[in-house]
C-alpha positions, 0 to 999 in steps of 0.5 A: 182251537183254543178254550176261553182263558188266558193263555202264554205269549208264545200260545198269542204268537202263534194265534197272530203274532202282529196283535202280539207286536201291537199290543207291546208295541203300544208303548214307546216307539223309538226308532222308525222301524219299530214305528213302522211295524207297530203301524203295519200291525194296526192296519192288520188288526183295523182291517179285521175288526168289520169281519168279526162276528157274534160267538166268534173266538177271538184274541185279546188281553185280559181288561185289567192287564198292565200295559207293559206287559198284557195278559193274553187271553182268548175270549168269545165276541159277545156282540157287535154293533155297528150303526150306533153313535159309539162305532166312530172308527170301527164296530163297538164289540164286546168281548166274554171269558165266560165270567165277565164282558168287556168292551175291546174296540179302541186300544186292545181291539181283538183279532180272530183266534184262527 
């Protein structure tokens, strides 16, 4: 089990390497293959987000983090909501590292830290 923080690629890897494929996937995708992969790991990290629940562990990156190169971290879900105006294609869920709250629904989204 991983404690609150940031934590290394390799360390997010392990935890779920297609969020890790994702997230750095965000960017330019050239060929069709890296279309493909980036699309699969989606469908992955979609699929779960209706599981997550409040005080779970997750993987994530860090709110203020740069695009091309994301901070991996491990976070606690803070709450999950899902029958409200906000939640269009999925749960409106926050995330805490313990000194902040952020929302992760939408382009970071957050997968479970098995």
């Amino acid at each position: 089990m991983h404690a609150l923080g940031p934590i290394t690629r390799e360390q997010a890897i392990e935890i779920d390497g297609l969020y890790v494929k994702f997230r750095e996937g965000c960017g330019a995708r050239q060929t069709q293959e890296d279309s493909d992969a980036y699309w699969a790991a989606f469908e992955h990290i979609h699929s779960v987000q209706n599981e997550l629940h409040q005080g779970q562990l997750v993987l994530t990156v860090a709110l203020d983090c740069d695009r091309d190169k994301p901070q991996f971290i491990v976070a606690q879900v803070s709450s999950v909501k899902r029958n409200c105006i906000q939640a269009v294609d999925g749960p409106v869920i926050r995330v805490t590292d313990g000194d902040m709250s952020w929302r992760v629904d939408g382009a970071n989204y957050c997968v479970p830290a098995r």
